[in-house]
C-alpha positions, -999 to +999 in steps of 0.1 A: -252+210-494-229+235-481-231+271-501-208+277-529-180+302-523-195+328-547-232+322-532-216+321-496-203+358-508-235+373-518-250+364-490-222+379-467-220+412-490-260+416-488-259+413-450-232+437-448-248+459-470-278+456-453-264+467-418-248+494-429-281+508-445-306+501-413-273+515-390-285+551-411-319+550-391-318+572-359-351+570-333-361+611-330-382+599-306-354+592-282-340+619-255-316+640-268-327+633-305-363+647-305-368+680-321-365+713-298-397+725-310-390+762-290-358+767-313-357+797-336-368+779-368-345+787-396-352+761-426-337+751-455-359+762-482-362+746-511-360+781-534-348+813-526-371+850-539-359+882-532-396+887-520-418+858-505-456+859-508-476+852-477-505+829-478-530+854-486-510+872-514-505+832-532-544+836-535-543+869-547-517+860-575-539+833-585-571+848-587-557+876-610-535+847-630-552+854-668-569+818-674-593+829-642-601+858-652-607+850-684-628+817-671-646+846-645-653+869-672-671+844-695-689+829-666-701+865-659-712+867-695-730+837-701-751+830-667-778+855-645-749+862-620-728+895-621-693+897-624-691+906-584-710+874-579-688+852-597-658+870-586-670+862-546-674+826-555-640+822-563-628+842-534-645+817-515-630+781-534-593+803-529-605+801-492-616+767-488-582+758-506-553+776-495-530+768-469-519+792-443-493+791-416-493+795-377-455+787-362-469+790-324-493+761-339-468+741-358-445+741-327-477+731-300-486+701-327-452+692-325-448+691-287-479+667-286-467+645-315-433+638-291-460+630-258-483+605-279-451+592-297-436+582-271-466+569-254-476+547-282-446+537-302-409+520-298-395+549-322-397+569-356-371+563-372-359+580-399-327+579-424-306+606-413-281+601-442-307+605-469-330+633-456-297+653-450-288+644-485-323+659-501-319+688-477-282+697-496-298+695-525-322+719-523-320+758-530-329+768-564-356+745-579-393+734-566-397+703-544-426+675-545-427+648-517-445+622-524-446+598-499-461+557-495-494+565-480-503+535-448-519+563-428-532+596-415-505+595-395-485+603-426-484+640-438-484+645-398-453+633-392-438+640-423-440+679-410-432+668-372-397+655-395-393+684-417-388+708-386-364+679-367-340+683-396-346+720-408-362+719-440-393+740-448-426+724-439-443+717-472-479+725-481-499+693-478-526+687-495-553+674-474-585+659-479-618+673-477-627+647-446-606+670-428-620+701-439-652+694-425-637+685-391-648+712-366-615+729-352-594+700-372-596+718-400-586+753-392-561+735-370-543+715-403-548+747-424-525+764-404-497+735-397-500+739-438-521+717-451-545+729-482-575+714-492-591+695-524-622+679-531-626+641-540-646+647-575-634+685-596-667+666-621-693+690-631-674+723-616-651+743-640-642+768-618-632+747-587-613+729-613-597+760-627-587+772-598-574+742-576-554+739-610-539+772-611-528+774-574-513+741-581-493+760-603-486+791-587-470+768-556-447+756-579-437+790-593-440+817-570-439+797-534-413+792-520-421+756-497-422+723-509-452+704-523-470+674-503-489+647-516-498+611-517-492+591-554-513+567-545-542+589-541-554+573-509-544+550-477-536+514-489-557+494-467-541+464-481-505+476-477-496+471-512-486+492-532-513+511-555-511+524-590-502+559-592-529+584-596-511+610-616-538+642-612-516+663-588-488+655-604-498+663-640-510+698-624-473+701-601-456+693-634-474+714-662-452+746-654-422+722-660-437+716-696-448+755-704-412+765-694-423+780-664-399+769-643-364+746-655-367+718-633-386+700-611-373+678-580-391+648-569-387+627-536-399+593-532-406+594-494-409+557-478-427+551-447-441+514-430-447+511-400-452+478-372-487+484-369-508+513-385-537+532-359-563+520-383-557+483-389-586+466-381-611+494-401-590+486-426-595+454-423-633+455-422-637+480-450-618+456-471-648+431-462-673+457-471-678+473-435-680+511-448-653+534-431-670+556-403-672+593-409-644+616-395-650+635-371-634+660-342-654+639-317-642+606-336-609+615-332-610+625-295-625+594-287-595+572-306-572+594-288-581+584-254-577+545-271-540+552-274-533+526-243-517+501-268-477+500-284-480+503-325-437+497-327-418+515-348-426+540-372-396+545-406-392+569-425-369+576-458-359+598-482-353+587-517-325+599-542-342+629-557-356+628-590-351+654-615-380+654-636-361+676-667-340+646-667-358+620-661-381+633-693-349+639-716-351+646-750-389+636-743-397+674-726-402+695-755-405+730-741-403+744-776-440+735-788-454+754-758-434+785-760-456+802-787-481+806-770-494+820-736-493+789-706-531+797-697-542+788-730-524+757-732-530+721-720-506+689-717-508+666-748-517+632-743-482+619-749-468+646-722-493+628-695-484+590-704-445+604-697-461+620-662-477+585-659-441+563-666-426+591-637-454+581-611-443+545-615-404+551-611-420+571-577-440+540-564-406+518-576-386+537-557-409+542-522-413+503-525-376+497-527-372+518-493-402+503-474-385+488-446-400+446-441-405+445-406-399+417-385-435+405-382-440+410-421-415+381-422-434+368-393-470+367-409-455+354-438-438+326-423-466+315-405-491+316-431-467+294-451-468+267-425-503+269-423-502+252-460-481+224-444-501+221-415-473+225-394-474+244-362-444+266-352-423+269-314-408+300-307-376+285-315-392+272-347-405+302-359-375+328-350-356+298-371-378+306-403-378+346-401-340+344-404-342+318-433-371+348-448-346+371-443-319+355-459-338+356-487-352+390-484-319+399-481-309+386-512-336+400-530-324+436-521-349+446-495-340+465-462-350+443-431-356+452-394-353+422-382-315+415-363-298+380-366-281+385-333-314+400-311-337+374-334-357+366-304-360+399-284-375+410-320-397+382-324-414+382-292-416+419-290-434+421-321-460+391-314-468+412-284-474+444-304-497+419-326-513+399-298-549+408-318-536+383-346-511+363-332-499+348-300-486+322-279-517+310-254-490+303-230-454+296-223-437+267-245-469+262-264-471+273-303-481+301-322-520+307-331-540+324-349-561+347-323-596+343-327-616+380-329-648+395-316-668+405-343-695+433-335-716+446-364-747+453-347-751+492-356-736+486-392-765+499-417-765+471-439-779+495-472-742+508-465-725+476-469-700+476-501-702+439-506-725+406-488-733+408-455-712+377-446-722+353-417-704+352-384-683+320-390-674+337-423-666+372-407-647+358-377-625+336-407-620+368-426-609+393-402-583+370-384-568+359-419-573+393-437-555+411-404-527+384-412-524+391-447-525+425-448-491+422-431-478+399-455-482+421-487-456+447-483-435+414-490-451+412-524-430+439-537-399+419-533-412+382-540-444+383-567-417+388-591-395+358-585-428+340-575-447+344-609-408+332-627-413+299-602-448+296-610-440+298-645-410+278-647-432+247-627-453+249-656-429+245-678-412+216-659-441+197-661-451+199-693-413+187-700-416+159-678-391+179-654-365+185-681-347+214-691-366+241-713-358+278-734-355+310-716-376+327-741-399+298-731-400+313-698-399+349-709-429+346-729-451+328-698-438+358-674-450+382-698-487+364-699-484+360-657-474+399-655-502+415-681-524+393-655-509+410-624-502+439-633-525+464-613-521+438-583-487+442-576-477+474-598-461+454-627-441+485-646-437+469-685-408+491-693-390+471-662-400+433-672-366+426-693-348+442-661-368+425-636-365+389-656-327+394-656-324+401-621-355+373-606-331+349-626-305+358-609-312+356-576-328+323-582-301+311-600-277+323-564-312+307-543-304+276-561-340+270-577-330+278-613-299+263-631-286+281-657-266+270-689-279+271-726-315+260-711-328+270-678-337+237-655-361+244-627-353+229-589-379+232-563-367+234-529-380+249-497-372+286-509-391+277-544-426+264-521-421+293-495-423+319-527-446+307-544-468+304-514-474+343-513-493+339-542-517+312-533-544+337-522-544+360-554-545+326-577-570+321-556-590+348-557-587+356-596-598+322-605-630+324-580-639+359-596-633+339-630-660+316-615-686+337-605-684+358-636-695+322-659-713+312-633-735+339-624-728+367-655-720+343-681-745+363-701-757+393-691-744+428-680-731+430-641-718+460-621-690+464-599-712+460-568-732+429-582-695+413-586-683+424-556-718+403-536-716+373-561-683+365-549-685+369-512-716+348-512-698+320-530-665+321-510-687+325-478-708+294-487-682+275-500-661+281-465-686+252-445-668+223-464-631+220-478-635+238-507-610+236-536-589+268-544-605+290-515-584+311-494-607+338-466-584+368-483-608+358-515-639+377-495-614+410-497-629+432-518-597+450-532-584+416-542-618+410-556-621+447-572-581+442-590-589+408-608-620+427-620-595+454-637-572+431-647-600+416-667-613+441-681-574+459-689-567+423-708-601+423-727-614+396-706-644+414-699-658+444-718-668+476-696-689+502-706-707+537-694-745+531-698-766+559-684-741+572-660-731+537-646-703+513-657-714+483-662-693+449-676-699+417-700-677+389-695-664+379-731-668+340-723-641+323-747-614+344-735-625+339-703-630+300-699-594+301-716-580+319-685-599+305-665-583+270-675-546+282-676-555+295-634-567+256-631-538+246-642-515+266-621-536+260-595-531+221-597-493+224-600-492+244-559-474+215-539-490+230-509-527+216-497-548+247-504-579+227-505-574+227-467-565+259-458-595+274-448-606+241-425-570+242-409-570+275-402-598+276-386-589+252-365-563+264-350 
């Protein structure tokens, strides 16, 4: 059936659209665009001070700052050490924290970010419109970046980008993994990096004081604040839920009146293919991450022989946090008394918490889908039809993926008109997971080389898995891991599908009540919420517009009841979420099965589970996908049970431990079987086909 005129227009508009957004990106990797990095380096900063403290005087103002000294002075009282004592060890925390700044160093790092960058990738690009856009903007008010965090690669070239386009390198804060990396550390120090423990637990004054130069960047420096919402990297590549820490410490001045506004920038970067895909990939099947180290690095260094793509980066729309808070900030209850004496309430942190997930909503919205996301993800969904894909037949179904990633809103790298230039070049910049043996023959799966041999296994995070198992895993979870950025875009109208086929069938295919509908999301998102970042203030929004586009995708027909088509866009959906169902209902198995009735740890879980999916993966097992033996995957169905009451957790002699409440739980556990049946796809044979290919 030929597209309706209105449909026919959507389509049109959201490819124009489209274009005209990606024709923003410019490569400053490419001769004559590269920063000059020996050009007198006048930035934009984002305040102005009539005098600007160096490095060393922003320690000194917060060592004197009154809730130190105060903190220094009762520690002095109430302990064998002197006042000098006390007073040297925080001397030395200001030290192990504060940033500094080197320009001859700034500009060398930048020279050998151009040589490797041009050695390794096709290009960074990044929104020139945008970033020009925050840069007018700034002037008078502090600035926090907070970009999507994929990589280390990061807060490097978030700098390398800040002096191409003339704004202030921002203080970044770093990890202590760094720290402790000889000559890497000083070296990161002074491109302006500043440095935090992992844990603040058990040390008041570290906590005090990391706290209070927190602070004092926000209101008496005069560069920008760096720092990763998530908290850490995203081996998956989905999206995490926002740890709110550093931005509850950035945004406490905003609250105490210290300062009238705060500006936030969601900062958006993917990329083809990260440095450290495959350790992620084994650490999310237990294989512990190797300690960092100058050596370490060296050594990957001289690795760089391979092309990782392209790098993008964008700006978001600035956020201006007075605002966003409204009638919410109320300045007035702080203003009795001194700043230092005060705390945030618990109601001021849950508003901090609703403005970390409008940050992760608006990074995700800016990702870029690259063309072998769509590529992964097409694949992957022939897999279920056991269907193998030509060249020709697979460039065919990444421009029907981006169609509907198009519609859906999302910005997409892949070109219509070059489809096959951008196919093949990224198959060949992901040769380790897919390929075409040889010329005219189909796309495959590529088999790995698995070498664990110096792996301590007391290390392990989960069950040391087999080598059939392991080989399975790693070429599937490599796969996967490029399919979920996707899940931003399509868990949304996936979960609606899901829940509309349920509804179709218990109608006998009829015609049913969108508060029928409404009501099932709402059960499907409380589920999936900390998987794929489910913001509850957004569902009515989110329900409106996933109707919508369905309705325009032609898998929903609207009128006083809502009646549910399925089509190939409805089965391609809902096949992205074939290994989550999965994996929450075998975590719902081993819990009755194996913890039915007695306390179990994170860790207990986490081995239960592999073992099961890795002894299961011999036959044709029903409901198994290999991304089931990931332990993130495994480690979010675990939250989201114990978030919905599910399961019970509780501290018991300084360990969490967790009791499955067993009603509940066989009642979910069910409504998963259910959905589970209704999947036209045959998942009962994934596993064997896939590793047959």
């Amino acid at each position: 059936m030929p597209p309706t005129p209105k449909n026919y227009r959507n389509s049109v508009e959201a490819e124009l659209n489209h274009h005209a957004y990606m024709s923003n990106y410019q490569n400053i990797l490419e001769q004559g665009h590269a920063p000059v990095m020996t050009k007198e380096y006048k930035p934009k900063l984002p305040r102005t001070f009539d005098k600007y403290l160096t490095p060393d005087e922003l320690k000194t103002v917060v060592f004197n700052n009154p809730r130190i000294q105060l903190l220094l002075e009762s520690m002095a009282s109430n302990s064998k050490q002197t006042r000098k004592e006390v007073d040297k060890k925080a001397k030395e925390i200001l030290n192990e924290i504060g940033l500094a700044r080197n320009l001859a160093m700034i500009r060398w790092a930048g020279m050998c970010i151009t040589t490797i960058g041009r050695r390794i990738l096709s290009g960074v690009y990044v929104n020139e419109a945008n970033i020009i856009r925050v840069r007018d903007k700034m002037g008078n008010l502090p600035i926090l970046y907070l970009p999507s965090h994929r990589s280390y690669c990061d807060f490097i070239l978030m700098s390398y980008i800040c002096f191409k386009y003339d704004i202030e390198i921002p203080g970044i804060a770093a990890g202590m993994d760094f720290y402790s990396m000889v000559g890497m550390g000083s070296f990161l120090r002074k491109t302006g990096a500043f440095y935090m423990r992992r844990s603040f637990s058990g040390d008041d004054l570290y906590w005090e004081i990391f706290r209070e130069y927190m602070h004092a960047l926000v209101i008496d420096y005069h560069i920008g604040i760096e720092f990763f919402i998530e908290g850490t990297r995203s081996r998956n590549f989905k999206a995490l839920v926002p740890k709110v820490g550093l931005l509850s410490m950035a945004l406490e001045p905003l609250f105490m009146g210290q300062v009238p506004d705060i500006m936030v920038v969601p900062v958006s970067v993917s990329y083809d293919k990260v440095l450290e895909e495959q350790l992620f990939v084994t650490e999310l099947l237990g294989v512990p991450k190797p300690k960092e180290s100058t050596k370490g690095f060296l050594r990957a260094l001289k690795k760089l022989d391979q092309k990782f793509g392209r790098m993008y980066v964008d700006f978001g729309e600035p956020i201006s946090a007075k605002n966003f808070f409204g009638s919410n900030l109320d300045r007035i209850r702080h203003s009795n008394v001194a700043p230092y004496l005060q705390k945030l309430s618990k109601n001021e942190i849950a508003l901090i918490k609703e403005l970390g997930f409008e940050v992760v909503q608006k990074q995700q919205e800016r990702i870029v889908i690259t063309t072998f996301n769509l590529i992964a993800y097409f694949y992957s969904y022939n897999v279920f039809l056991n269907t193998r894909l030509s060249l020709e037949q697979l460039c065919n179904g990444v421009l029907i993926l981006k169609n509907i990633f198009d519609r859906l809103g999302a910005h997409v790298a892949a070109k219509e008109k070059s489809i096959n230039m951008d196919v093949i070049e990224s198959i060949e910049i992901h040769s380790n997971i897919l390929h075409f043996p040889t010329a005219g023959s189909n796309l495959e799966l590529v088999r790995p080389t698995i070498q664990l041999n110096d792996v301590n296994l007391k290390t392990l995070k989960g069950h040391y898995l087999n080598a059939h198992a392991m080989q399975l895993a790693v070429s599937t979870v490599s796969l996967q891991i490029y399919i979920n950025p996707c899940m931003f875009w399509v868990s949304g109208p996936a979960l609606m599908i899901l829940a509309a086929l349920k509804l179709s069938n218990e109608t006998s295919g009829k015609a049913f009540q969108k508060d029928e509908l409404r009501l099932r999301i709402i059960e499907l998102n409380e589920i999936f919420a900390v998987e794929f970042v489910i913001i509850k203030s957004r569902e009515e929004l989110e329900f409106i517009r996933n109707l919508e586009t369905l309705s325009q995708l032609r898998v929903m027909q609207i009128s006083d009841k809502i009646l549910f088509t399925r089509n190939e866009t409805a089965d391609i959906l809902l096949s992205s979420l074939v290994p989550f169902l999965c994996c929450y209902f075998q975590v719902i198995e081993t819990i009755l099965e194996k913890c039915a009735d007695q306390d179990f740890n994170e860790k207990d879980l986490l081995v239960a589970v592999q073992q099961r999916i890795e002894a299961a993966l011999t036959a044709r097992p029903k409901y198994i996908h290999p991304y089931c033996l990931s332990l993130d995957n495994i480690k979010s169905a675990l939250a989201s049970f114990t978030q919905n009451s599910f399961v019970q957790q509780e501290k018991k002699a300084n360990a969490t431990k967790y009791r499955c409440h067993q009603t509940k739980l066989l009642s979910l556990r069910n409504n998963f079987l259910q959905y589970l049946q209704l999947l036209p796809f045959t998942i009962n044979e994934y596993c064997y086909i896939i590793s047959k290919l």
